[in-house]
C-alpha positions as CSV (number, residue, x, y, z in Angstrom):
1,X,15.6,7.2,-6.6
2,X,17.3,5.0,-8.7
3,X,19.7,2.3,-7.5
4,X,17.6,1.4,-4.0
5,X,16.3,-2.0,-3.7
6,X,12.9,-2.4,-1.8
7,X,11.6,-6.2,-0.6
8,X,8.4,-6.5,1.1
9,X,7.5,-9.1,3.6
10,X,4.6,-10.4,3.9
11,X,4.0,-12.5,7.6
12,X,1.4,-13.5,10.4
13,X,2.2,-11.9,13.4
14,X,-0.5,-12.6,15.2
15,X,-2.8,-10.2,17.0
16,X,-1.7,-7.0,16.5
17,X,-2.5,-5.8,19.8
18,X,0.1,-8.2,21.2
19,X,2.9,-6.4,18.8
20,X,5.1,-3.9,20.1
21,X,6.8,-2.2,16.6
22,X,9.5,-0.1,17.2
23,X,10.5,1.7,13.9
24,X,13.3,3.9,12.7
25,X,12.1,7.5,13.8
26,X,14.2,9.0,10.4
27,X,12.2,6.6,7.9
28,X,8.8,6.1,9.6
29,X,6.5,8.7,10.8
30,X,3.8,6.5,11.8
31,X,2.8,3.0,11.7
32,X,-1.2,2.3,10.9
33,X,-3.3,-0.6,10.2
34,X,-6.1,-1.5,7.3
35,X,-8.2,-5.1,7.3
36,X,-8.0,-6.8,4.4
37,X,-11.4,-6.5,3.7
38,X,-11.4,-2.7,3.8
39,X,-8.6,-2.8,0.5
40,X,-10.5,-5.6,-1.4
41,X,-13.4,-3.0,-1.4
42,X,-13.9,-1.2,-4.7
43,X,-15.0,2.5,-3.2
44,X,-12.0,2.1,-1.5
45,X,-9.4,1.7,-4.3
46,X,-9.0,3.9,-7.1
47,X,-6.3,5.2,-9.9
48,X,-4.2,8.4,-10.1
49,X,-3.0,9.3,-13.3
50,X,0.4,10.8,-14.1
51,X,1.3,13.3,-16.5
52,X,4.6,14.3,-17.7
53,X,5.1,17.3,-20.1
54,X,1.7,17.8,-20.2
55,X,1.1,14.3,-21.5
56,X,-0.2,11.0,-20.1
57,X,2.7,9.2,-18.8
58,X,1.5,6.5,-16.2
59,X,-1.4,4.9,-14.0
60,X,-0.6,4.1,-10.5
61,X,-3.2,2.7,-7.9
62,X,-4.4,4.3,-4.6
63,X,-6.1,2.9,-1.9
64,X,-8.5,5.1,-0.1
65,X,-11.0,6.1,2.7
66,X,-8.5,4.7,5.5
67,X,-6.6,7.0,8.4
68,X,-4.5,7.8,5.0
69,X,-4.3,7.7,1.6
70,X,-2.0,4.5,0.5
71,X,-0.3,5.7,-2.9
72,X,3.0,5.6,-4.4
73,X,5.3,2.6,-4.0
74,X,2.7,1.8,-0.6
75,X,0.6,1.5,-3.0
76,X,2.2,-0.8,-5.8
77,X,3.2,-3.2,-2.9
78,X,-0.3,-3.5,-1.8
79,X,-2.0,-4.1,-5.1
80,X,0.7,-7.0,-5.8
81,X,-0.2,-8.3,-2.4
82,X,-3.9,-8.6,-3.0
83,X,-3.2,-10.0,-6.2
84,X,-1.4,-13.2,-4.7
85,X,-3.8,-13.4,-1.5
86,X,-7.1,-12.7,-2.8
87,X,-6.7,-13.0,-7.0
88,X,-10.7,-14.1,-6.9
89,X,-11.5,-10.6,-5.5
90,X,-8.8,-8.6,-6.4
């Protein structure tokens, strides 16, 4: 939708086992976890293309081989991430 801001946070929390999250039940169905090594490997990251009108429109990533596939605006978040914490392996 236009007209919605979205601004990701990147943080240490420390070990995850210790957190206890506690999201919003009407905007999070379920919260999961992928190491940083798992998204900087190349088998696991991948392209979807978009077509509108029967034409190319767009390329967004997708990161893959995890309890879910990570596309969409997920996705777009998570390749800029990698980009500023790894950008010698991403």
């Amino acid at each position: 939708q236009q007209g919605q801001m979205v601004a990701p946070v990147v943080a240490n929390l420390g070990a995850l086992e210790d957190l206890t999250l506690t999201p919003n039940p009407d905007e999070v169905e379920e919260i999961f976890t992928l190491p940083l090594a798992h998204l900087l490997r190349e088998e696991n990251q991948g392209y979807t293309h978009f077509r509108t009108a029967g034409r190319y429109a767009y390329t967004l990533p997708v990161f893959l081989n995890g309890p879910h596939k990570v596309w969409g605006l997920t996705a777009i978040i998570t390749e800029l991430t990698l980009e500023l914490l790894a950008p010698d392996r991403y």
